[in-house]
N, C-alpha and C positions, 0 to 999 in steps of 0.2 A: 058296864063298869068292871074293872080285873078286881078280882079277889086281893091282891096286891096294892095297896095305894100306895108302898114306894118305888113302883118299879114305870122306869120312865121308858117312855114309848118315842123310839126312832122311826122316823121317817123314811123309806127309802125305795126305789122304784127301778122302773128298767125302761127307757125309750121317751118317756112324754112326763110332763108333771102333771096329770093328770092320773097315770098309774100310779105317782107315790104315794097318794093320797090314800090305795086299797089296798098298799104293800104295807101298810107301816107292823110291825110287829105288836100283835096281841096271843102272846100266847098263850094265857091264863084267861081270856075273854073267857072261851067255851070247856064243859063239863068234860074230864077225861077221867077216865078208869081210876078206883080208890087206887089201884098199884102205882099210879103216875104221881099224883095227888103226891103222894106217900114217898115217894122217888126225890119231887121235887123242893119238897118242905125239907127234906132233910139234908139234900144237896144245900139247900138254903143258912141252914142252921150251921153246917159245916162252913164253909166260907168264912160263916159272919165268925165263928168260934177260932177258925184259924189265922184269920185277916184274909185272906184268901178273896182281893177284888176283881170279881168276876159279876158281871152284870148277869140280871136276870134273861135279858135272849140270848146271853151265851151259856148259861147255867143247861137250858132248854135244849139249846142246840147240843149239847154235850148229852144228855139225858135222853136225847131221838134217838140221837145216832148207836146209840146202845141199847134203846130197846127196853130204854126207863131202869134196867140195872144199877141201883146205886150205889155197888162197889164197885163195879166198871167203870161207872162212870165218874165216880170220886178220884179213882186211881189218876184214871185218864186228866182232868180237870186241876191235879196238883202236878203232871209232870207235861203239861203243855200250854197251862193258860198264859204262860207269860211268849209262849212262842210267837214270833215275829209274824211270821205267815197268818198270823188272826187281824192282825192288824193294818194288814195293808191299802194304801192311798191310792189315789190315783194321780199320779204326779210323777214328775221328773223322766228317770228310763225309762218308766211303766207305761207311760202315755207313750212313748216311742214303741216300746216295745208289741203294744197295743196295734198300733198306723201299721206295724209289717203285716198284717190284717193273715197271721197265722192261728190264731188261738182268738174266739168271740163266741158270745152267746148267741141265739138267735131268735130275736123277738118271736112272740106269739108260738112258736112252736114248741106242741107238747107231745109228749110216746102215747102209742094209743091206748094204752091197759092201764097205764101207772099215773099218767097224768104230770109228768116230770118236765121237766126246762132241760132245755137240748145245747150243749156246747159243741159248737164245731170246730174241729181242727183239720188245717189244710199243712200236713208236714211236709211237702216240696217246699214252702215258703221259709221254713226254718232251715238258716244257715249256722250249723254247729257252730261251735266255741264257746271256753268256760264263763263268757260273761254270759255271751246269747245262750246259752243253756239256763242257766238262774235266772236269769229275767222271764227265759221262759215257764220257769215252776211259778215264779210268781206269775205271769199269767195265768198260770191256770187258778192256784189259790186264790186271786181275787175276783173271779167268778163263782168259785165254788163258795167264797164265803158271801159273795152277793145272794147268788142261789138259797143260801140260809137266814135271810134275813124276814120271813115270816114264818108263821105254824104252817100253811101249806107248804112252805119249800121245804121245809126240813122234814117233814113225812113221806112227801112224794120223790125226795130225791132228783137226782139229775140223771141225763143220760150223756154220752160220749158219743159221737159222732166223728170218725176220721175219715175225712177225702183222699184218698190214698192218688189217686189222677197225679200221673208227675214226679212221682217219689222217685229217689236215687237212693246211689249209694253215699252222696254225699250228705243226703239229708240225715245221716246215721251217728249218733251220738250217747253211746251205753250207759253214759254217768248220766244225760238228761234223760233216757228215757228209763231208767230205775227209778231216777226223782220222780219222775211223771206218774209211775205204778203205784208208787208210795202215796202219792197224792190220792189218785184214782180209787185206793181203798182205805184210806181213810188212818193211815201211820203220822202223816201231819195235822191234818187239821180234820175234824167231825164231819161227814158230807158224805150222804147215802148215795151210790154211784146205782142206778137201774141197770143199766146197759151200757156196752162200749157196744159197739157198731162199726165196725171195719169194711169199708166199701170200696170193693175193686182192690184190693191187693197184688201188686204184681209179685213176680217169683222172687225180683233181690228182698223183699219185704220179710222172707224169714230167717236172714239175717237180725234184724231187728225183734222178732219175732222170739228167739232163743234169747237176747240179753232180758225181753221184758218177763218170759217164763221162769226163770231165776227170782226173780224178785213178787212175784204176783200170788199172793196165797187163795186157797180151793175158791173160797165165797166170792171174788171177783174172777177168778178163770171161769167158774159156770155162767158167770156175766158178758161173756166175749164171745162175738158173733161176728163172721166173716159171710161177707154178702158182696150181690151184685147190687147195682144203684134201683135195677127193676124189683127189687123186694122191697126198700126201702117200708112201699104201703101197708108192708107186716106189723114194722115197728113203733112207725109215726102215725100222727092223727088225721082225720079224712082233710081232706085239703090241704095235707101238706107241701105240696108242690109252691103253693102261693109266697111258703116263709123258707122255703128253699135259699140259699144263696146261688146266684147265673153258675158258680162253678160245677155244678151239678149241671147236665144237659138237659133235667128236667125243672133246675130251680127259676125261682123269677127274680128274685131281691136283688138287687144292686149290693156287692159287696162293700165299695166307699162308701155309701150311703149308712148301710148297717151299722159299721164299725164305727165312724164319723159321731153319729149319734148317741153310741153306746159311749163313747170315749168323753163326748162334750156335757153330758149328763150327770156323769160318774164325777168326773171333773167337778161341778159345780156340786153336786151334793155333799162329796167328800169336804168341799171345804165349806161348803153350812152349815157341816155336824162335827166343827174340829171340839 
């Protein structure tokens, strides 16, 4: 039972309904440090004293990602809860934008030390322009707020995974890939990033490279790791090869498959929980 009795518990999952059943958010179930305790009753009290409607798992989510700080995290919570990017469906461009099977989560795989949900991004597949750029922040946002949708995601974080195989110079977009850095450390929306993972980078890639440096502050540049595919087993969990996607030479997943499912699920939750 949550210490909470009015705080109302969402359902939500990744791949099967079966997993939403172990996803659903309790994030006062279990015992945390009197500092949290202390953090989150008073984030509570605020809200309610300022009107300030913010549900309890985004109260949480806001209070992880700071490290239970409750003037960080008050700050942060009055100058972004109405921010769109928290809000996002799965519907309309999104689902489209989804099917260019550029930006998706990838079931079951987690980093080997942190225990984190892994997004993959294959940027040969993103073809620049100011709409495909914004749809593409919004993809990423609505995984990253998937990602937060229990007490484990929000502690464990996410990692970043880019398939660099194929990359041009056309794939190259400064205004999208600052939005993306923004993303990645957390200037939009709450969401601890573990690691980015850069695999295979060819030479035009530090073009790209210098606009994302400009925008990327210390805590996420120590986060950035340029690798070959054969290190991969440093970062990921034993058997990762199995949640691979085929574009990898060593993945096995089916990409339609992946994305297909993540999209038709998302789909149907989003509109159970309007």
């Amino acid at each position: 039972m949550t210490r909470f009795p009015s705080i109302r518990r969402n359902s939500g999952g990744l791949f099967s309904q079966t997993d939403t059943r172990e996803l659903e958010l309790s994030v006062f179930d279990k015992p945390s440090p009197m500092d949290e305790d202390d953090c989150l009753y008073q984030l509570h009290d605020f809200c309610h004293d300022n009107h300030i409607h913010v549900s309890w798992d985004m109260q949480f989510r806001f209070a992880c990602f700071y490290d239970f700080d409750y003037e960080k995290t008050k700050d942060s919570i009055v100058k972004k809860h109405r921010c769109r990017y928290l809000y996002l469906r799965m519907e309309a461009a999104l689902v489209d934008q989804f099917m260019t099977q550029a930006l998706f989560p990838l079931p079951g795989l987690k980093t080997k030390h942190t225990n984190s949900e892994v997004i993959y991004f294959c940027p040969a597949k993103y073809q620049p322009s100011q709409k495909g750029g914004d749809l593409l922040v919004d993809n990423l946002c609505y995984i990253l707020n998937q990602g937060c949708r229990t007490e484990r995601g929000c502690r464990n974080g996410m990692a970043f995974l880019a398939n660099m195989h194929g990359f041009s110079a056309r794939n190259i977009h400064h205004g999208t890939i600052v939005k993306m850095v923004q993303m990645l450390q957390g200037d939009m929306v709450p969401t601890k990033i573990e690691f980015v993972i850069i695999v295979d980078p060819p030479a035009i890639f530090t073009r790209a490279w210098k606009a994302a440096k400009k925008a990327i502050n210390g805590t996420l540049f120590k986060k950035v790791y340029f690798i070959r595919q054969e290190r991969l087993g440093e970062f990921l969990m034993d058997g990762y090869k199995e949640f691979l996607p085929d574009e990898f030479s060593s993945g096995w997943r089916d990409v339609n498959e992946i994305v297909e499912d993540y999209v038709d699920l998302m789909r149907y939750q989003d509109e159970h929980n309007r």
